[in-house]
VMD Tcl script that builds the backbone (N, CA, C; Angstrom):
set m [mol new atoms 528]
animate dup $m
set s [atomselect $m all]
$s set {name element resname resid chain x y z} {
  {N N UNK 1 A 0.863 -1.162 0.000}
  {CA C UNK 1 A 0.000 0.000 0.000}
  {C C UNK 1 A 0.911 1.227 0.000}
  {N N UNK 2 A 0.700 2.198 -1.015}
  {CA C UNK 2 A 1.654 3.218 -0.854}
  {C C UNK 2 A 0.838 4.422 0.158}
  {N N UNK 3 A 1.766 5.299 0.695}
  {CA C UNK 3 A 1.143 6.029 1.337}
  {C C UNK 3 A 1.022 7.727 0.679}
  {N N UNK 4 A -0.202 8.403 0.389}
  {CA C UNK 4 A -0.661 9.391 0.213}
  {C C UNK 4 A -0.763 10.688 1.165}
  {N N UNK 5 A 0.206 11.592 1.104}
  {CA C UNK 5 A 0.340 12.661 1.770}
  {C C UNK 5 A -0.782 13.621 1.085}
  {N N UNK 6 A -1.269 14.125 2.079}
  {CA C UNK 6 A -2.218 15.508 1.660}
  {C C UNK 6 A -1.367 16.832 1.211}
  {N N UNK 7 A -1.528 16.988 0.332}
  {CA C UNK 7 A -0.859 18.377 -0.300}
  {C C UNK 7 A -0.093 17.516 -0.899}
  {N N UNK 8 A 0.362 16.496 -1.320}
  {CA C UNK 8 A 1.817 15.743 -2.183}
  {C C UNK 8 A 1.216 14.956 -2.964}
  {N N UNK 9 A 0.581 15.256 -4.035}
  {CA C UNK 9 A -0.179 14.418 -5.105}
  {C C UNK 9 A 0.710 13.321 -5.955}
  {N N UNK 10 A 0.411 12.061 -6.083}
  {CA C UNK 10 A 1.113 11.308 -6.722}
  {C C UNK 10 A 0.581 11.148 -8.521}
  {N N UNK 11 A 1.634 10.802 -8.837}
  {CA C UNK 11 A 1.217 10.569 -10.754}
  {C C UNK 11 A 1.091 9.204 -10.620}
  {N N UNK 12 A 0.475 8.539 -11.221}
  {CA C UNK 12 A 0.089 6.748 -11.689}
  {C C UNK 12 A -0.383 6.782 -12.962}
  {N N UNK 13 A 0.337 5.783 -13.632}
  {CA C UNK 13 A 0.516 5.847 -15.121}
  {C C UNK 13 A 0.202 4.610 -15.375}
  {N N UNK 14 A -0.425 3.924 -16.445}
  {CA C UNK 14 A -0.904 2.216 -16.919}
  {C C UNK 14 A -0.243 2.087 -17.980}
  {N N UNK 15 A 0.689 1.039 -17.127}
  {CA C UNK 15 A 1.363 -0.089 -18.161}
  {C C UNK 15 A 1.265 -0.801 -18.936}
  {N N UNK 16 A 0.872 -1.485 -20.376}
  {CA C UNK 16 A 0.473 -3.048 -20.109}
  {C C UNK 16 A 1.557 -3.812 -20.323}
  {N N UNK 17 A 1.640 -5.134 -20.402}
  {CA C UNK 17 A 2.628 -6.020 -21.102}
  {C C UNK 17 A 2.159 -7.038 -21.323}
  {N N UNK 18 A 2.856 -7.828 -21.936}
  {CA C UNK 18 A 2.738 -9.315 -22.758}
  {C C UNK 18 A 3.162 -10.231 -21.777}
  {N N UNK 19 A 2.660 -11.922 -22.052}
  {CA C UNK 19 A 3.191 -13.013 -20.980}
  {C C UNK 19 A 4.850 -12.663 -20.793}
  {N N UNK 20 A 5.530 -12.146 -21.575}
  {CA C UNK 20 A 6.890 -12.502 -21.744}
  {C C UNK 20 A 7.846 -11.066 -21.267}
  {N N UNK 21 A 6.524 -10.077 -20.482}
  {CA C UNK 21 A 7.156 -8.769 -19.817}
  {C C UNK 21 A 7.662 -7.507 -21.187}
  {N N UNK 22 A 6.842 -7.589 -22.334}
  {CA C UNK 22 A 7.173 -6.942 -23.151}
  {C C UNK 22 A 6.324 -5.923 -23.204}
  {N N UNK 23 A 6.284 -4.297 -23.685}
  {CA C UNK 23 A 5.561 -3.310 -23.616}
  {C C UNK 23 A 3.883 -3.932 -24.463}
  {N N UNK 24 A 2.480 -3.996 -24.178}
  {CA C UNK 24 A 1.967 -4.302 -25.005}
  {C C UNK 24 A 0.643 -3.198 -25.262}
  {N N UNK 25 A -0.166 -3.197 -25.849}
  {CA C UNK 25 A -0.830 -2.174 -26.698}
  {C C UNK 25 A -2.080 -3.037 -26.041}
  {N N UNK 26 A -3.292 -1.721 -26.049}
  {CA C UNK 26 A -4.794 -1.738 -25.379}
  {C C UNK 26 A -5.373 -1.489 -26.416}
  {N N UNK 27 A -6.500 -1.513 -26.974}
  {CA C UNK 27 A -7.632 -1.419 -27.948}
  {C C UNK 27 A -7.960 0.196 -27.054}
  {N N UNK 28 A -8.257 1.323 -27.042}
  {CA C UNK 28 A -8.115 2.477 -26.459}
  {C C UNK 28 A -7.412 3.042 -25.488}
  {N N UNK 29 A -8.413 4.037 -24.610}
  {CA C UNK 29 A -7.475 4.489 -23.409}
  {C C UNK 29 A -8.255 3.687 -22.076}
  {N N UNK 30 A -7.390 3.640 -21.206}
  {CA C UNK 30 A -8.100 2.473 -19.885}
  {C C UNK 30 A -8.765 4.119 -18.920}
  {N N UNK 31 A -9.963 2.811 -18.726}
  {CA C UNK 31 A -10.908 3.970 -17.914}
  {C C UNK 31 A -10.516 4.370 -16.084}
  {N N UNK 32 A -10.337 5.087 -16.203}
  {CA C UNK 32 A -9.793 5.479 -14.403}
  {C C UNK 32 A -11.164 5.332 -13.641}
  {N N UNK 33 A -10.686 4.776 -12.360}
  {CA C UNK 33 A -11.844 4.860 -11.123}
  {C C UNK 33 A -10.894 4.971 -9.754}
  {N N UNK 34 A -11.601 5.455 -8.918}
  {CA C UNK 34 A -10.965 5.479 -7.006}
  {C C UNK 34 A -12.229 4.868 -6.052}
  {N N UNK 35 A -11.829 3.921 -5.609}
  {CA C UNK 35 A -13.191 2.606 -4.621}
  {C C UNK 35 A -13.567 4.049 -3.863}
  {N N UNK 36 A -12.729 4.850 -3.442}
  {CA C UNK 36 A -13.486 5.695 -2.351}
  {C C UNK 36 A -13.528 7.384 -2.508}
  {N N UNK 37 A -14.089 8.226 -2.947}
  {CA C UNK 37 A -13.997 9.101 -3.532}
  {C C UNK 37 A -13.769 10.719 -2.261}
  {N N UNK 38 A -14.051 9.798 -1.243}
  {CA C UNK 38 A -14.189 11.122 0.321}
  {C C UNK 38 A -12.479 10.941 0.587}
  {N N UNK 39 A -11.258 9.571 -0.003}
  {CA C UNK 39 A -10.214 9.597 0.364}
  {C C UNK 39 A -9.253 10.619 -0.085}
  {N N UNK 40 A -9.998 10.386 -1.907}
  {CA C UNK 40 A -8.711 10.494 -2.951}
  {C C UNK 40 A -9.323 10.858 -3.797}
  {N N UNK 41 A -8.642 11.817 -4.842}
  {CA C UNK 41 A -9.499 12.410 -6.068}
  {C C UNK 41 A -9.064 12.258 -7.028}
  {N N UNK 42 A -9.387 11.724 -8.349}
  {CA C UNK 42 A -8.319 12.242 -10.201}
  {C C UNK 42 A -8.106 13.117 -10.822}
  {N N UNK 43 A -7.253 13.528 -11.017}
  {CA C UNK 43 A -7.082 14.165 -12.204}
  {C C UNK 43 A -6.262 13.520 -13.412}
  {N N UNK 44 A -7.933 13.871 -14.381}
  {CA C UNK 44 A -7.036 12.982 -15.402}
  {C C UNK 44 A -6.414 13.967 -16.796}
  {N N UNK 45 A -6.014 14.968 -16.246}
  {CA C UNK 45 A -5.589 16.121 -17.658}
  {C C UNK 45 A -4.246 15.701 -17.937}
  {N N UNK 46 A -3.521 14.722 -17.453}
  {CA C UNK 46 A -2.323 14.748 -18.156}
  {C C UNK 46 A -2.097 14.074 -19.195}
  {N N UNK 47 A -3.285 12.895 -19.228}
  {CA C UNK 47 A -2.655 11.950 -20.693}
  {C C UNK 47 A -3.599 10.937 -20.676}
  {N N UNK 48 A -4.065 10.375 -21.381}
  {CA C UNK 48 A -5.052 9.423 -21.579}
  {C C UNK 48 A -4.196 8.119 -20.311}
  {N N UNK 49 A -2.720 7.456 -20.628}
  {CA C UNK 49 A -2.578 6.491 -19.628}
  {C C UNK 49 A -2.099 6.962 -18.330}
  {N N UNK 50 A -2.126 8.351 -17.920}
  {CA C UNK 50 A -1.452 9.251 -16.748}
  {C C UNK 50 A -2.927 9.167 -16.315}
  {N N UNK 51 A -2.891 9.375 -14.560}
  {CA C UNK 51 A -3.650 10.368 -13.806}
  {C C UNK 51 A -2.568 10.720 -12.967}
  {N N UNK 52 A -3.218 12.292 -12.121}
  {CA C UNK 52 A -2.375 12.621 -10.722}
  {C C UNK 52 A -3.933 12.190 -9.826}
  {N N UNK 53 A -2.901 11.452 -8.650}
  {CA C UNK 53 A -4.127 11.158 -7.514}
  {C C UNK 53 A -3.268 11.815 -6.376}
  {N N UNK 54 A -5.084 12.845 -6.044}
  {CA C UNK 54 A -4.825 13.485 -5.146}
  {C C UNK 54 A -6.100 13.475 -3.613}
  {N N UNK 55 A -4.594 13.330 -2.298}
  {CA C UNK 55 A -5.322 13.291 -1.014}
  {C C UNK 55 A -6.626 13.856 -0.590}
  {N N UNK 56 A -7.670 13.358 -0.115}
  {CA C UNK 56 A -8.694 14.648 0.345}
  {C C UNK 56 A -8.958 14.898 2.068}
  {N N UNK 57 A -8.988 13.007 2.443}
  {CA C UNK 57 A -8.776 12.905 3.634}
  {C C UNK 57 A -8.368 11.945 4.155}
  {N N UNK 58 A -8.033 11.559 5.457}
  {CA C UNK 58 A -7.357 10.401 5.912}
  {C C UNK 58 A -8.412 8.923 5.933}
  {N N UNK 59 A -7.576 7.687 5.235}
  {CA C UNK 59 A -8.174 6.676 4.866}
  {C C UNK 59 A -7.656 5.622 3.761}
  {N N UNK 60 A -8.262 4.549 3.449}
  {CA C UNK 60 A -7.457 3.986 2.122}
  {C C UNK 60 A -8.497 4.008 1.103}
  {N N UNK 61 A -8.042 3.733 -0.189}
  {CA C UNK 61 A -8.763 3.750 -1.239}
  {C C UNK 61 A -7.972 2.798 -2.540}
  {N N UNK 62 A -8.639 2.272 -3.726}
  {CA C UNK 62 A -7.716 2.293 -4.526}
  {C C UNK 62 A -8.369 2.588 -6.265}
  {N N UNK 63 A -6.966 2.894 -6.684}
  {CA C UNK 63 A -7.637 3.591 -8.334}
  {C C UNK 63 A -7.034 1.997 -8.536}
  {N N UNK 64 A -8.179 2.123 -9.855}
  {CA C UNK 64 A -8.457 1.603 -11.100}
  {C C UNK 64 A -8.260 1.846 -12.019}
  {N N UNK 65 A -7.496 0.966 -13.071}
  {CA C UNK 65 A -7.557 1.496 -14.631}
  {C C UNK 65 A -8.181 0.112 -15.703}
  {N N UNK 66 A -9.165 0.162 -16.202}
  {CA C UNK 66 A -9.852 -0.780 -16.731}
  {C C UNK 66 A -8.953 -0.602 -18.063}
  {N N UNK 67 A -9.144 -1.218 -19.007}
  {CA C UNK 67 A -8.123 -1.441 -20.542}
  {C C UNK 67 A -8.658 -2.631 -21.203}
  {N N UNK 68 A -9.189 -2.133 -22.791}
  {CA C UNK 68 A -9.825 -3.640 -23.473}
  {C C UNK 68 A -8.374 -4.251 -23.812}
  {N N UNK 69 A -7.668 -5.609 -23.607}
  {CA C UNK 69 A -6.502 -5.782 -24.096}
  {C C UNK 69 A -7.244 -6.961 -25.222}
  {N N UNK 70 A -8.140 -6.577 -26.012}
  {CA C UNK 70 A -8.568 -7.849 -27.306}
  {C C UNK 70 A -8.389 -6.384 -28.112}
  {N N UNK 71 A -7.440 -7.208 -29.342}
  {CA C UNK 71 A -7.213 -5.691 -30.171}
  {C C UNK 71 A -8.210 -5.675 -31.217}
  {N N UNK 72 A -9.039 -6.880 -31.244}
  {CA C UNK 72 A -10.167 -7.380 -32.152}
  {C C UNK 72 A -11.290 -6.557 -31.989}
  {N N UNK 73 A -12.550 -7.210 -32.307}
  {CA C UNK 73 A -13.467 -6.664 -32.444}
  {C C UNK 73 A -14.305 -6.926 -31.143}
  {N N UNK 74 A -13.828 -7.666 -30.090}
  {CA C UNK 74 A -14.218 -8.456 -28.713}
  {C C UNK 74 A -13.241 -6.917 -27.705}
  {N N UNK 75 A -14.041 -7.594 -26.507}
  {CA C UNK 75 A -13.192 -6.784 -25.271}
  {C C UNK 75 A -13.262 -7.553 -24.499}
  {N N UNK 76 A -11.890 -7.999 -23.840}
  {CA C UNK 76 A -11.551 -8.733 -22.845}
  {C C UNK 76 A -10.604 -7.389 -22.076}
  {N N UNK 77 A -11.282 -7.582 -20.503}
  {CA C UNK 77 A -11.288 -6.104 -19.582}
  {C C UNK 77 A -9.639 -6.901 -19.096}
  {N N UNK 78 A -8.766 -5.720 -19.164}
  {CA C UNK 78 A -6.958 -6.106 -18.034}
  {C C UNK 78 A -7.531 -5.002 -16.952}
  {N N UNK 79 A -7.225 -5.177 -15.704}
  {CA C UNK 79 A -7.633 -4.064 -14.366}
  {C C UNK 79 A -6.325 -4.008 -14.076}
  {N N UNK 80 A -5.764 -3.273 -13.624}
  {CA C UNK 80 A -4.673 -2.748 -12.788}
  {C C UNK 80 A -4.925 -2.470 -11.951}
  {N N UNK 81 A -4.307 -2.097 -10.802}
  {CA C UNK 81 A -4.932 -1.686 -9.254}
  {C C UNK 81 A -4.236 -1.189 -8.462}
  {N N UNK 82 A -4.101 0.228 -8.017}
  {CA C UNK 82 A -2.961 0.608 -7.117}
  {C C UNK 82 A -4.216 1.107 -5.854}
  {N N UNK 83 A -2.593 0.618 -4.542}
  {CA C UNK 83 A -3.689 0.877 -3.108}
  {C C UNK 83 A -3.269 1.655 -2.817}
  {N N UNK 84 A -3.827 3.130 -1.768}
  {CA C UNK 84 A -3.380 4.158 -1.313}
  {C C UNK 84 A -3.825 4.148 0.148}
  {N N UNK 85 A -3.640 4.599 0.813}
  {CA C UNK 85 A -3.341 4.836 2.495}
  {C C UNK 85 A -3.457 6.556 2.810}
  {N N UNK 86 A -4.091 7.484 3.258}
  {CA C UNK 86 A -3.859 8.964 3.227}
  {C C UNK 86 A -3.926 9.128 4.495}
  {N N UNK 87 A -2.886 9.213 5.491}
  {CA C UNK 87 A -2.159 8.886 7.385}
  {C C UNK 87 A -3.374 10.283 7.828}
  {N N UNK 88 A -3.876 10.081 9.274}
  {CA C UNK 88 A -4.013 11.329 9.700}
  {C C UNK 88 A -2.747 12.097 9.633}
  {N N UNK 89 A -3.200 13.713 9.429}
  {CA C UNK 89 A -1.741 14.794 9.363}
  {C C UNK 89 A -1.406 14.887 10.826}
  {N N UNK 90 A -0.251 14.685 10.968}
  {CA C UNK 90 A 0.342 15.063 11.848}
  {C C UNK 90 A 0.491 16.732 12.692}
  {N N UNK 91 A 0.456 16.634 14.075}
  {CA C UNK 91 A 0.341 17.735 14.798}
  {C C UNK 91 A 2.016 18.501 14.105}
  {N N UNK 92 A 1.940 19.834 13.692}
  {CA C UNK 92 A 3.371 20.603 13.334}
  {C C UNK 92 A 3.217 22.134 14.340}
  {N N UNK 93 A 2.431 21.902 15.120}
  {CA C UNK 93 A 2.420 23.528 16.018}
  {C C UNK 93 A 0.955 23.453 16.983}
  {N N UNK 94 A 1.206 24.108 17.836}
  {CA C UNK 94 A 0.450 23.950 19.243}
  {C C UNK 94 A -0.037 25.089 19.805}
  {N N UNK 95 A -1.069 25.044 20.610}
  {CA C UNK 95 A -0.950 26.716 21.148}
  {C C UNK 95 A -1.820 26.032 22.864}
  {N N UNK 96 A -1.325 26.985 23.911}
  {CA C UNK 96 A -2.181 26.693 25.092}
  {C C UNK 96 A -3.101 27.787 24.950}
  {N N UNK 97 A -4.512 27.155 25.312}
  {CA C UNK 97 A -5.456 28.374 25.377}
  {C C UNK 97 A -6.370 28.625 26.781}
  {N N UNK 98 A -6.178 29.644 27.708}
  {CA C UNK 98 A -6.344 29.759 28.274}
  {C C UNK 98 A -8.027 30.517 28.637}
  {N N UNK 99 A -8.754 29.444 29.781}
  {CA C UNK 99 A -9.838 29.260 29.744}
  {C C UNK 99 A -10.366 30.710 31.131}
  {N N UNK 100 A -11.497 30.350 31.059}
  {CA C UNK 100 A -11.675 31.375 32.260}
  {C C UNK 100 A -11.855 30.818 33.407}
  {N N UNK 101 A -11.906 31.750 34.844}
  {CA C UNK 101 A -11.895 30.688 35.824}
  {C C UNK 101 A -12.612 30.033 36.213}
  {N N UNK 102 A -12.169 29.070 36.988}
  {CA C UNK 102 A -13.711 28.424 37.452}
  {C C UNK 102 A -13.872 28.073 38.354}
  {N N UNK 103 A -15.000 27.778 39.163}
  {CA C UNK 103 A -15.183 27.997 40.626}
  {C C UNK 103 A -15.243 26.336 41.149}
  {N N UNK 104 A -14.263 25.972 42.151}
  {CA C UNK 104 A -14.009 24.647 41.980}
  {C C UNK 104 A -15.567 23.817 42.930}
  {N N UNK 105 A -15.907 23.088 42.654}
  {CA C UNK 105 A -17.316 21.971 42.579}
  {C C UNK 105 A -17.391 21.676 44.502}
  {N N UNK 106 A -18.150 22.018 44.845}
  {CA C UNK 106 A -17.862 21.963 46.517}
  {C C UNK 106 A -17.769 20.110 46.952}
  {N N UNK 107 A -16.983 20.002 47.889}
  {CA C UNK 107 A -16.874 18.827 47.826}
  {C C UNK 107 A -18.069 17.777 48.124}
  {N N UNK 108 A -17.829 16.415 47.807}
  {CA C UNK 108 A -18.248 15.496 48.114}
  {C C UNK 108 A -19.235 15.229 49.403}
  {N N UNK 109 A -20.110 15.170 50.261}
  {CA C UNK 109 A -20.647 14.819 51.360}
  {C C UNK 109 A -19.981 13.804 51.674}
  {N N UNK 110 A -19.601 13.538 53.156}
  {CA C UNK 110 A -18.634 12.349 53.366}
  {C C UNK 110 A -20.074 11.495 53.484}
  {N N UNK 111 A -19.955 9.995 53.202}
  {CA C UNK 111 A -21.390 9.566 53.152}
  {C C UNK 111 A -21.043 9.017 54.511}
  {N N UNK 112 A -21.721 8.283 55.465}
  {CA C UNK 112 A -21.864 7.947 56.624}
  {C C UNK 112 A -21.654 6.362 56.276}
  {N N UNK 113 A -20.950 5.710 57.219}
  {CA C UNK 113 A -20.523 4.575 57.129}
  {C C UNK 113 A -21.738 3.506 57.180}
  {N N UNK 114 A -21.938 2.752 56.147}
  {CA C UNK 114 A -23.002 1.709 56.307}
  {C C UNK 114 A -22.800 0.699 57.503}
  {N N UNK 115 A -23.874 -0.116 58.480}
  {CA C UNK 115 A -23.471 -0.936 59.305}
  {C C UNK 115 A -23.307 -1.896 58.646}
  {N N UNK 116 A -22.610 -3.192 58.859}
  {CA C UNK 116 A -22.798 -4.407 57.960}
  {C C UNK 116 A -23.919 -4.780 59.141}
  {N N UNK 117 A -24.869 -5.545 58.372}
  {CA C UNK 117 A -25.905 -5.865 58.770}
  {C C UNK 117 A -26.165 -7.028 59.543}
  {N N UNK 118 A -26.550 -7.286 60.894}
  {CA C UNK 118 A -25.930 -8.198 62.182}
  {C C UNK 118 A -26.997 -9.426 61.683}
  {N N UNK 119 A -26.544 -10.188 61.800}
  {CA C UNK 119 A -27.150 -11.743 61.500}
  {C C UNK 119 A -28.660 -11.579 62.420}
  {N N UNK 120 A -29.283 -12.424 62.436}
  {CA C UNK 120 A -30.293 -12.529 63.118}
  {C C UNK 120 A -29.905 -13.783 63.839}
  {N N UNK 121 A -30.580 -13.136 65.587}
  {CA C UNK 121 A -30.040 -13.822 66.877}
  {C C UNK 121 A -30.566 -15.700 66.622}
  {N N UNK 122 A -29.959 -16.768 66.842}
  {CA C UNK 122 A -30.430 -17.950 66.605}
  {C C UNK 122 A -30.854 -18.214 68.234}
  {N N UNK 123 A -32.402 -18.538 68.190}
  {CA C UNK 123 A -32.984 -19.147 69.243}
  {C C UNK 123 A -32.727 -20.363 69.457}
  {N N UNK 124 A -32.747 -21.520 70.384}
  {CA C UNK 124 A -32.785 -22.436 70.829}
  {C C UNK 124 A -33.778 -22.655 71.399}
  {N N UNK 125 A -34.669 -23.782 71.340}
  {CA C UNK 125 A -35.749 -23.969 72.692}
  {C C UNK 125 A -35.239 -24.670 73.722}
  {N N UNK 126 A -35.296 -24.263 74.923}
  {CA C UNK 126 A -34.463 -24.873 75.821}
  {C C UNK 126 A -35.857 -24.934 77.311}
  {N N UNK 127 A -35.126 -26.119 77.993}
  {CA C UNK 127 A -36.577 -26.021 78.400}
  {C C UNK 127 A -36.055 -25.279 79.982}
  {N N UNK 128 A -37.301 -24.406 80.433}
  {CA C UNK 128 A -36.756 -23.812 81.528}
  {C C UNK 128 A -36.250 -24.368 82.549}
  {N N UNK 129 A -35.288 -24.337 83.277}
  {CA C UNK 129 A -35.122 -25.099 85.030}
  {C C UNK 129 A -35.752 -24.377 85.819}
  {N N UNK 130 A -36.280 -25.555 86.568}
  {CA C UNK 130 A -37.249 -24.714 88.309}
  {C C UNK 130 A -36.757 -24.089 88.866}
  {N N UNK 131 A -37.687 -23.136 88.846}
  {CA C UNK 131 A -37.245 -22.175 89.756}
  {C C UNK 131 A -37.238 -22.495 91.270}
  {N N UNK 132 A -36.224 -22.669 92.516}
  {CA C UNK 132 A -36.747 -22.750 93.650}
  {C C UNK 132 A -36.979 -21.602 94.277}
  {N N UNK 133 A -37.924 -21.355 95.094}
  {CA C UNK 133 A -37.876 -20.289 95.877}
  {C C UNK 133 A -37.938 -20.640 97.496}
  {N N UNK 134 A -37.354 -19.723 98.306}
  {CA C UNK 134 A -37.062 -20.268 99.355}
  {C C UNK 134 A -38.840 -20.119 100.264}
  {N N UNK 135 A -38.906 -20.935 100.860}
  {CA C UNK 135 A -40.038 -20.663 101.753}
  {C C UNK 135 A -40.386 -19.429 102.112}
  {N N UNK 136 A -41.313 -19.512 102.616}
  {CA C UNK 136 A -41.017 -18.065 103.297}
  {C C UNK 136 A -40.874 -17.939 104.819}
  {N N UNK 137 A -40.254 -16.850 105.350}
  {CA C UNK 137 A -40.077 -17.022 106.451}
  {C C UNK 137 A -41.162 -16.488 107.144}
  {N N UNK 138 A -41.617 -17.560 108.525}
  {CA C UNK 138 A -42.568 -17.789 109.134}
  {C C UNK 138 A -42.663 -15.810 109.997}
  {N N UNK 139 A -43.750 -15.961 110.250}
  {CA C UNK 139 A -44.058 -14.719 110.558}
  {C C UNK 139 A -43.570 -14.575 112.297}
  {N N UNK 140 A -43.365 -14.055 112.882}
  {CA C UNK 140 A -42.759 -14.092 114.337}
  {C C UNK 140 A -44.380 -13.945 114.882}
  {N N UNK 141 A -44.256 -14.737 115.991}
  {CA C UNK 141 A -45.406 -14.701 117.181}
  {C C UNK 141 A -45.470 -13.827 117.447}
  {N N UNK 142 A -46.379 -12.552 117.844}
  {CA C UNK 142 A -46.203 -11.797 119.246}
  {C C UNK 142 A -47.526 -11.984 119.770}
  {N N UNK 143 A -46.738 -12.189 121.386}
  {CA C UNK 143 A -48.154 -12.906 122.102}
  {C C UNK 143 A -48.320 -11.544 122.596}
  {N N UNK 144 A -49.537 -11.206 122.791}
  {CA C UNK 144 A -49.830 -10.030 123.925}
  {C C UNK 144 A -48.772 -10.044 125.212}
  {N N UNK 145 A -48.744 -9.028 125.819}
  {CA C UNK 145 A -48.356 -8.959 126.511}
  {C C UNK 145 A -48.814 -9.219 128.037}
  {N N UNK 146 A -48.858 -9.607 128.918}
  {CA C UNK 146 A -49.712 -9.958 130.208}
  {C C UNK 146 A -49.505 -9.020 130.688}
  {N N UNK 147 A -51.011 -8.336 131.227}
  {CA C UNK 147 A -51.043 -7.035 131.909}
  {C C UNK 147 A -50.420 -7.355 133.177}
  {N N UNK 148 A -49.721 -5.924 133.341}
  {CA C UNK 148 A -48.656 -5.831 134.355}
  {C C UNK 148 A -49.375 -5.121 135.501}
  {N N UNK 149 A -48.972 -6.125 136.666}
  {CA C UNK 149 A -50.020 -5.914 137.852}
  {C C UNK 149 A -49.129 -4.815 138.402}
  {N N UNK 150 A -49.244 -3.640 139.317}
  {CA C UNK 150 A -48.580 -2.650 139.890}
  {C C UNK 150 A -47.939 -3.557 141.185}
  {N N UNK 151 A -47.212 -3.374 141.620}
  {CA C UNK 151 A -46.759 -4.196 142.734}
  {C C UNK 151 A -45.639 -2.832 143.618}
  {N N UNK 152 A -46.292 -2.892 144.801}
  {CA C UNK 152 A -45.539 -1.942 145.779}
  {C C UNK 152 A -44.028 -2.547 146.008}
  {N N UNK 153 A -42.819 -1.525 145.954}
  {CA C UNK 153 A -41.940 -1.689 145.755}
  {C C UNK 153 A -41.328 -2.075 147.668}
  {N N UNK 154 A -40.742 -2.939 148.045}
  {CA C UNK 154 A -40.365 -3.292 149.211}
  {C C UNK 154 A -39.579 -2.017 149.921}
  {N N UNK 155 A -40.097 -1.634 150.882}
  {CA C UNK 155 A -39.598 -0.249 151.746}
  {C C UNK 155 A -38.064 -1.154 152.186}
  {N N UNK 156 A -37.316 -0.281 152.663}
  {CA C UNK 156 A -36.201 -0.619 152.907}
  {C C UNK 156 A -35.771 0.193 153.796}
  {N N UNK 157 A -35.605 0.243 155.035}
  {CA C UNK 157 A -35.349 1.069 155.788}
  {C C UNK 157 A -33.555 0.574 156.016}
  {N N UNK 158 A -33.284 2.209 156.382}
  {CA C UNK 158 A -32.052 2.455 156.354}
  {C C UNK 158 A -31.819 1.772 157.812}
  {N N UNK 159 A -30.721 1.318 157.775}
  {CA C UNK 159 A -30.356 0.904 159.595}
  {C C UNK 159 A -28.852 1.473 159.770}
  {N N UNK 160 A -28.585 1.974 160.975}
  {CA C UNK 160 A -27.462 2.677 161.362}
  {C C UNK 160 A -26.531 0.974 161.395}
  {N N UNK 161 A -25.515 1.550 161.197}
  {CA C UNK 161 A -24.680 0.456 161.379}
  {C C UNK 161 A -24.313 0.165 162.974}
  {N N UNK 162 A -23.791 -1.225 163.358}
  {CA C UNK 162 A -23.633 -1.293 164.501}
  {C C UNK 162 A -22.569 -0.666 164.834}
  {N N UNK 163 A -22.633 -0.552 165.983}
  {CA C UNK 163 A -21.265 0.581 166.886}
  {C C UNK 163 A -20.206 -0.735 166.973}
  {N N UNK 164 A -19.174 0.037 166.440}
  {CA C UNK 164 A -17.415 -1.032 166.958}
  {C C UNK 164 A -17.363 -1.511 168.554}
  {N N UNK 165 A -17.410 -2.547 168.327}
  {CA C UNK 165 A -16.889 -3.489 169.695}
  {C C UNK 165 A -15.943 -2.506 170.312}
  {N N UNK 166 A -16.271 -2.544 171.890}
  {CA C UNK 166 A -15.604 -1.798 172.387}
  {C C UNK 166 A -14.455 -2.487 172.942}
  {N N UNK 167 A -13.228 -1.790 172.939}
  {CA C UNK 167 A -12.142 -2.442 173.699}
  {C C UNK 167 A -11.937 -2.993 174.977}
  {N N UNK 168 A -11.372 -4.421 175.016}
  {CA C UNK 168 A -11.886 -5.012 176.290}
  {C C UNK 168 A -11.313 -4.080 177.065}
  {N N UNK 169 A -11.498 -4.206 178.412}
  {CA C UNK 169 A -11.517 -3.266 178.931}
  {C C UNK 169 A -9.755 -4.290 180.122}
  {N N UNK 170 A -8.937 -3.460 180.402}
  {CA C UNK 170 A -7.630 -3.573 180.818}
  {C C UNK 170 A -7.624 -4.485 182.008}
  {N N UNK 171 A -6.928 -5.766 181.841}
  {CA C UNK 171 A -7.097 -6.571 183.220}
  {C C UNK 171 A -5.636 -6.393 183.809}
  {N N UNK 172 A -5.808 -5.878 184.856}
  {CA C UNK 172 A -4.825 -5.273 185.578}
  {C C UNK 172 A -3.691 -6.479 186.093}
  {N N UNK 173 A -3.938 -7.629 185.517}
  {CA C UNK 173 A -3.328 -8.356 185.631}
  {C C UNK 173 A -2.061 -8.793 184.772}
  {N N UNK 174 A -2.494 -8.432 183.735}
  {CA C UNK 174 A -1.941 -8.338 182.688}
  {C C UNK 174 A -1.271 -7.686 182.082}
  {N N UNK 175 A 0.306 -7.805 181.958}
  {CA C UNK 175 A 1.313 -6.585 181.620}
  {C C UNK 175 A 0.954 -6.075 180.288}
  {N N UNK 176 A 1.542 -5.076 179.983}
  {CA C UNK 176 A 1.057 -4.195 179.037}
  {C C UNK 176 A 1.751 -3.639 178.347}
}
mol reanalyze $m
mol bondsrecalc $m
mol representation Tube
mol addrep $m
C-alpha cells in the first residue's frame, strides 16, 4: 500500500505487457476509477494512460484502470490496481489556550458509614429449670403482753450500822 500525503499528489501511469514482460498495446485508453472518492481524487488532464491522484482525507482507497486488451473486435477487460493509504496529518504547532476561571465543585458529602448488617439472633428452645424459691419465712409470734399488775416496791429502811466493839476493857493483871 503506498502512502498518500495531503498536499503531495502522486502521478500513476498504466502499463500493459505481454506473458513474456514486453511493452503491449490496449484497444483504447483504460478507464480510471478510485473505490473511495471522500479519500482520494483524479485528475485525469495529463494523458489518456497518466492520472495525478490526489489526497482529500485520511483513509485507504484504490484507483483503477480498466483497458480492453482484445485488439479485435471483442473486449476482454486487463484491471490494474494501485492501493493508497492517506495517514491522519500530523500535529506541526500547538498553542495553550487559556480558559476562564472556574469555581471549583464543593466537595463530596462524606457519606456515613453503612453498618454491615448483624445476623439474626439464633434461638434455641431450651426447656426452663425450676425455679426454687425459698419458703417463706414464718411470721414471728407476738403474744400479747400480760397485763402488768402494779406491785408496791419493798420499803427498805435504812439501819445505822452497829457501833465497833468496844475495847476489852484492861485486866490489871496483865502486863502491858
Amino acid at each position: 500500500m503506498t502512502i498518500l500525503n495531503p498536499g503531495k499528489p502522486r502521478r500513476l501511469t498504466a502499463e500493459f505487457y505481454t506473458a513474456d514482460n514486453k511493452p503491449a498495446r490496449v484497444d483504447g485508453s483504460p478507464v480510471w476509477a478510485v473505490s473511495n472518492p471522500d479519500v482520494a481524487e483524479l485528475e485525469t488532464t495529463l494523458s489518456d494512460f497518466s492520472v495525478r491522484v490526489i489526497a482529500k482525507a485520511p483513509g485507504t482507497c484504490e484507483v483503477t484502470a480498466t483497458a480492453d486488451a482484445d485488439l479485435g473486435e471483442g473486449f476482454r477487460a486487463k484491471v490494474l490496481t494501485a492501493a493508497f493509504t492517506v495517514p491522519e496529518p500530523e500535529a506541526t504547532t500547538g498553542s495553550l489556550v487559556i480558559g476562564e476561571e472556574e469555581v471549583p465543585p464543593a466537595p463530596e458529602p462524606i457519606a456515613e458509614p453503612v453498618p454491615e448488617p448483624t445476623p439474626e439472633p439464633v434461638v434455641e428452645a431450651v426447656a426452663p429449670e425450676p425455679v426454687v424459691e425459698p419458703a417463706p419465712a414464718p411470721e414471728p409470734v407476738v403474744e400479747p403482753a400480760a397485763p402488768v399488775e402494779e406491785v408496791a416496791a419493798p420499803v427498805v429502811e435504812e439501819v445505822a450500822p452497829p457501833p465497833p466493839p468496844e475495847p476489852p476493857a484492861a485486866d490489871p493483871e496483865r502486863p502491858t
